[in-house]
N, C-alpha and C positions, 0 to 999 in steps of 0.2 A: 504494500500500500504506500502512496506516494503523500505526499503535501496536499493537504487542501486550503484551499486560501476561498473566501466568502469575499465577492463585491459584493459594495452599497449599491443602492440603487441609482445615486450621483456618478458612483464608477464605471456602471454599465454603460450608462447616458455616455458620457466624457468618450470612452472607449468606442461605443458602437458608431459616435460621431465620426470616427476617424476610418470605421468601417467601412461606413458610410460612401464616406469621400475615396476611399478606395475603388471601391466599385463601382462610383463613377466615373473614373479614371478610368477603369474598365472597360463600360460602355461606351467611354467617348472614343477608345482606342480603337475597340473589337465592335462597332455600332451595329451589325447584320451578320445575319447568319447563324441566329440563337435563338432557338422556343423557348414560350416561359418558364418550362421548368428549368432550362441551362441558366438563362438569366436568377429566378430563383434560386436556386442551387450555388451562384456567384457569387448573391449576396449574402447568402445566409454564412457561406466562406467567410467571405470576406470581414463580416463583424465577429462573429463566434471566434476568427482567428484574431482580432483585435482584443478582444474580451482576454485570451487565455494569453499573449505578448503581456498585457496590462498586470494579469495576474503574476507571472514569472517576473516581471520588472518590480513591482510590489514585493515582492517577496525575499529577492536577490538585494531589494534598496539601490536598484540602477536607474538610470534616467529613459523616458521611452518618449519618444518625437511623437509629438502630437499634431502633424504632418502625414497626409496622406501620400506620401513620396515614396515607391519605391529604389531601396538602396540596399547596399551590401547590410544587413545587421536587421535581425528587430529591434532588438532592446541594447544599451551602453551606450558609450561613448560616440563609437560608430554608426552609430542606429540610423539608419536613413539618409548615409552619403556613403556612397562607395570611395569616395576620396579620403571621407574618415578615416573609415573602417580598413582600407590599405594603407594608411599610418601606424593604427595601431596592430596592424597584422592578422588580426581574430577578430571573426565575429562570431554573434549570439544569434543563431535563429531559433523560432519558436513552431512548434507545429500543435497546434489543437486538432482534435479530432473528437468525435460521437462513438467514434467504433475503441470495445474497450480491447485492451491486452496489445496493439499495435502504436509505432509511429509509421508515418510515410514518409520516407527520402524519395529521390528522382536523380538519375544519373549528372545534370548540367550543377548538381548541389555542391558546392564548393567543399570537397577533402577537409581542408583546414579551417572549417567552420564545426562550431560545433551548436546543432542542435536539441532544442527541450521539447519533449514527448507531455503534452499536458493532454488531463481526457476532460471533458466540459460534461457535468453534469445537470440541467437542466434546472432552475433558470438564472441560477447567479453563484453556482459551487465549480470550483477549476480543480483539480486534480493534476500536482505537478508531477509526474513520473520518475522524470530521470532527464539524462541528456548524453548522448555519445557524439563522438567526431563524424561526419558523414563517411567518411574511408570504412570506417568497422561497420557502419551498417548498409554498404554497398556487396553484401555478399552474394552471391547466385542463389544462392539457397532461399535467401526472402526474395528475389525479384519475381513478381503477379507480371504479366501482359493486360494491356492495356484494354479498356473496356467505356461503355457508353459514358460513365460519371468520370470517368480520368482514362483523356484520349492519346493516354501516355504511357508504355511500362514506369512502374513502383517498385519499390522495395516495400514491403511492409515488416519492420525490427520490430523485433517483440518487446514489449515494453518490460519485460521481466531481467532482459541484457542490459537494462540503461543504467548506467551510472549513477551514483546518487546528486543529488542537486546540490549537495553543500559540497562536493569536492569538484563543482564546477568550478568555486573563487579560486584553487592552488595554479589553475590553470588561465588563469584571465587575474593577474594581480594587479595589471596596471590599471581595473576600471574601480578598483578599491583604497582609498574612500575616495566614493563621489559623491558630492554634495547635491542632492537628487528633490525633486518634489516634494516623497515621502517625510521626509527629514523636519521639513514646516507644518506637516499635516500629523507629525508627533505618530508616524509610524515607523518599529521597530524594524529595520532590517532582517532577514533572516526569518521573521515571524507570519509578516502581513497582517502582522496585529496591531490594532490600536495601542499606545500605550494610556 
């Protein structure tokens, strides 16, 4: 069993905002060529994976761009500029999912990132899993063929391999301390608890 971290209902709001604007980023890019349920299916991506960045960044006490930009990182320093995020050499990506016991990688996913495996439990509990490098979880043995909902070969890592989340900091020291949101909002790092 992994971390669970509770949004406010201000948290959801703030998060889903940036969802939001994701997804329209989305549609402005990709405007044809999508039934509703694709379009559907985009959004609901798009915020639910906002939601659970929100939550790991809460949790970790990192800063998370409140910017619908994609960029190298979800969450730290680097979060949403690949110019960052090639300074400081790592990123942080986030993968929420519905489906339990799984993360998704995809082969274009950067080796020397490392991503966090969070499961969204319905309608404001995050479930942090774990986190591995994408190299350890590009193995044949998880990689699924691609299919109607992802028009993509997957990996799907079992969330039982993931690393723990507090030995993600020995590994990213340079984004500690950062002087973050949480920190004015009098929440503890590490906790995603009020103090």
């Amino acid at each position: 069993m992994g971390i669970r971290v509770k949004l406010t209902p201000d948290e959801l709001r703030l998060a889903g905002y940036v969802g939001m604007a994701r997804f329209a980023k989305t549609v402005e890019e990709r405007p044809k060529e999508r039934s509703y349920d694709d379009e559907r299916h985009r959004m609901e991506k798009q915020v639910i994976g906002a939601w659970g960045e929100y939550a790991v960044a809460r949790y970790l006490g990192l800063s998370w761009p409140l910017t619908p930009g994609f960029g190298r990182g979800d969450i730290g320093l680097g979060a949403g500029s690949v110019a960052r995020a090639r300074r400081i050499g790592r990123a942080i990506e986030v993968r929420t999912t519905l489906r339990v016991g799984v993360m998704y990688l995809h082969d274009e996913d950067d080796d020397e990132s490392a991503y966090v495996g969070v499961l969204y439990i319905p309608h404001d509990v995050f479930e942090i899993l774990g986190w591995t490098f994408a190299r350890e979880g590009k193995d044949k043995d998880f990689l699924q063929p691609a299919h109607s909902r992802c028009p993509r070969p997957f990996y799907e890592y079992p969330s039982d391999l993931l690393h723990s989340i507090d030995s993600l900091r020995e590994y990213f020291p340079q984004l500690y301390p950062t002087l973050c949101p949480w920190e004015y909002l009098g929440v503890r790092a590490g906790t995603g608890e009020q103090e």
